[in-house]
Residue, then its C-alpha position, 0 to 999 in steps of 0.5 A: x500500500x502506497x502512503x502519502x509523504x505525510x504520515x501523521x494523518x489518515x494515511x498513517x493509520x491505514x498503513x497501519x491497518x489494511x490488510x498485509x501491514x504485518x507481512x515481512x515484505x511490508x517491514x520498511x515501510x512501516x519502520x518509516x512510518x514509524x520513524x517520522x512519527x517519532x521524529x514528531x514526537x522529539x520535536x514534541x518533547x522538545x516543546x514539553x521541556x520548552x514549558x517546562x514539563x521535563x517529565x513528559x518530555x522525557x517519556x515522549x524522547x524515550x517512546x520507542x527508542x528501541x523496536x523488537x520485532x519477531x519475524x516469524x520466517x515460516x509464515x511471513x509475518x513480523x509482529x511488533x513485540x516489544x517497545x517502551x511506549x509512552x501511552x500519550x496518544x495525544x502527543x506521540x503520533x507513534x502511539x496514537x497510530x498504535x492505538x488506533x489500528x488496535x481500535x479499528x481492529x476490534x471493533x471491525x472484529x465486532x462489525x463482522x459477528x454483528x453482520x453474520x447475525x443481522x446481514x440487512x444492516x448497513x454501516x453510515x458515516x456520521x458527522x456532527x459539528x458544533x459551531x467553533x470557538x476560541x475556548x477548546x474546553x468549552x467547545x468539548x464540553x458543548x459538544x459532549x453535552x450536545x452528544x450526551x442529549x442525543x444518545x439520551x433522545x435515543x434511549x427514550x424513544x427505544x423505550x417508548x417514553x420519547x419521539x422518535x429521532x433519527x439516531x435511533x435507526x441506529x441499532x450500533x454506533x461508535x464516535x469520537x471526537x475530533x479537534x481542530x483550528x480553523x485555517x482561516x478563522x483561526x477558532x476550534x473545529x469541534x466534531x464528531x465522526x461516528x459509524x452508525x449500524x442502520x436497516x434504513x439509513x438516516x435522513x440527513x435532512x432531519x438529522x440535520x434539524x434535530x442536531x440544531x434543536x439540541x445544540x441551539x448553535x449548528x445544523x451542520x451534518x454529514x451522512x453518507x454510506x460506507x462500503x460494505x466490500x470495505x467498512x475499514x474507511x469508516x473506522x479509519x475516519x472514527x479512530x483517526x481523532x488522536x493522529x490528527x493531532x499531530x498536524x496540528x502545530x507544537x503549540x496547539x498539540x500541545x494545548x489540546x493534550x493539557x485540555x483534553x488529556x484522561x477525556x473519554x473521546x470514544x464512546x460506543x452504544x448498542x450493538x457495538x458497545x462494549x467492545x474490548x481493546x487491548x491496552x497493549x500496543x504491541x502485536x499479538x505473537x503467533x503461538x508454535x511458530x518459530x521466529x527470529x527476534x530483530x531489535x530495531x534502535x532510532x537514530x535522529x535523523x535516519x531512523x531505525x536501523x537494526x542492530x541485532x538479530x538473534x538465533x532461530x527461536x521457538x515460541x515458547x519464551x516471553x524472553x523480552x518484554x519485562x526486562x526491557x521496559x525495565x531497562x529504559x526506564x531505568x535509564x541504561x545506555x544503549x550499550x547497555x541495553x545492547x549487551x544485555x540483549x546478548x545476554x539474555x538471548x544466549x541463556x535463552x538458546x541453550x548456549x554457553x555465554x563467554x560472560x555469564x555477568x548475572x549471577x549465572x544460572x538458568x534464564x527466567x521464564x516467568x514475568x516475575x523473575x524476568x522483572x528481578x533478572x533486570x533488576x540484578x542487572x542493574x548491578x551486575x549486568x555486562x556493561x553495567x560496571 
């Protein structure tokens, strides 16, 4: 899949998932997407010691220094096993895509089971908007509140306690709210994208005058069908609202995180409520496959590039993850955390070590006794004296 120079944006997070984004051949392009979107979040981090929040800052310069990908050669695929992400989706274009290709994912996992039970629907895209404004908390806040009062108009008439309104054509839905400035009036473009489950599609003429009456501010509304041979788009629109962040300049990024950070931006209903996302941001690994385990280091600049790959594997050992969070958030250096690496992957395959450095015997199996082998390492790791 070709992908537009910008990788911020809607095209990022297709990349990340349409189909094949985890085939072996698909590795560089997806080690460029993630390289520019964490060259954004340095330029990010840059701004948050700027004013004065060296916390984040460093969180966002570590996020995804290292990659280790299993590269699983017998079925060609490479899955993302582990990484030192910083979970600020708002701010780190890297996470954010991360977080939306596991959102698009589960919730298209949800659209097939509902389509196989009730085949005659038929997915829309919706969008809402409410007139813009300087104060980007307010204007949430309207546009929630506004939100709010439809969802509840929609409850009440499937209860029979209200009239009817066009979203309660909707058997399932899920939205999010988007952000952004003006190009011209330089104001906040609150809106809502959201994919509606329908028999009969909503008519966009009394969608449009129903959303006046509760908002008071905007008759503005956008309906149009989605294809059913590629309800992907839909979802890409809904999930995109955290990497359209990063098009936004420093400063307004910046804003728009201090406003709008631990607000619920998604929210679901119906047949689609409930819906289970993995707060995990890396892939999930093949069970009984073999693999070789390639770790990735960024490089300012250039991007990643890879600086170790490890013997043949069986899937049989979580060899990486604990130990590996561990270590960058313990600040070691990159020699450091390379050695260590060595380390780890010769006790694993069986194989005598020329430095047994950690107080020797068998490798760790468990998480836990990951956690203290790392934790010994500090102190006795190769590289660590």
């Amino acid at each position: 899949m070709q992908e537009k120079e910008n990788p911020l944006g809607l095209d990022a997070l297709a990349g990340e998932s349409h189909k094949g984004a985890d085939d072996a051949a698909a590795l560089p392009v997806r080690l460029g997407r993630y390289s520019r979107a964490h060259h954004r979040a340095i330029d990010m981090a840059s701004f948050a010691r700027s004013a004065g929040d060296v916390k984040t800052a460093a969180k966002l310069d570590r996020c995804g220094h290292y990659l280790v990908f299993r590269d699983y050669f017998t079925v060609g695929k490479v899955r993302l096993h582990a990484a030192d992400f910083c979970g600020k989706h708002l701010l780190c274009p890297l996470c954010a895509i991360r977080r939306g290709a596991k959102l698009v994912k589960s919730y298209l996992e949800r659209l097939q089971v509902v389509s196989q039970a009730k085949p005659e629907l038929r997915p829309y895209l919706v969008t809402l908007t409410v007139k813009n404004g300087c104060d980007l908390g307010e204007r949430f806040r309207h546009l929630h509140h506004s939100m709010g009062k439809m969802t509840q108009a929609r409850r009440s008439y499937l209860r029979g306690k209200g009239p009817h309104v066009e979203m309660a054509k909707a058997v399932g839905g899920v939205a999010s709210y988007e952000f952004k400035r003006g190009t011209r009036s330089g104001l906040w473009h609150p809106h809502s994208h959201a994919v509606w489950l329908c028999y009969e599609a909503p008519d966009s003429e009394k969608l449009s005058s129903e959303w006046h009456s509760v908002t008071g501010d905007s008759y503005i509304v956008d309906v149009r069908p989605i294809e059913q041979a590629d309800p992907v788009s839909g979802f890409l629109e809904v999930f995109k609202y955290a990497v359209k962040f990063s098009d936004l300049p420093l400063g307004d990024n910046w804003e728009g995180w201090k406003t709008l950070a631990g607000r619920r931006l998604v929210f679901s209903f119906g047949d689609l409520f409930g819906v289970k996302v993995p707060d995990e941001l890396t892939d999930e690994c093949l069970d009984d496959l073999p693999y070789v385990e390639m770790l990735y280091r960024f490089f300012k600049g250039a991007g990643y590039s890879l600086v170790k790959t490890s013997d043949v594997q069986e899937s049989t050992v979580e060899s990486i993850p604990e130990w590996f969070n561990h270590a960058v958030e313990a600040g070691w250096s990159d020699e450091q955390i390379l050695r260590f690496y060595r380390e780890m992957q010769t006790r694993i395959n069986g194989s005598p070590s020329r430095d047994r450095g950690i107080n020797g015997g068998d490798p760790p199996r468990s998480g836990g006794e990951q956690a203290v082998y790392a934790a010994k390492a500090l102190d006795g790791a190769p590289g660590t004296r």
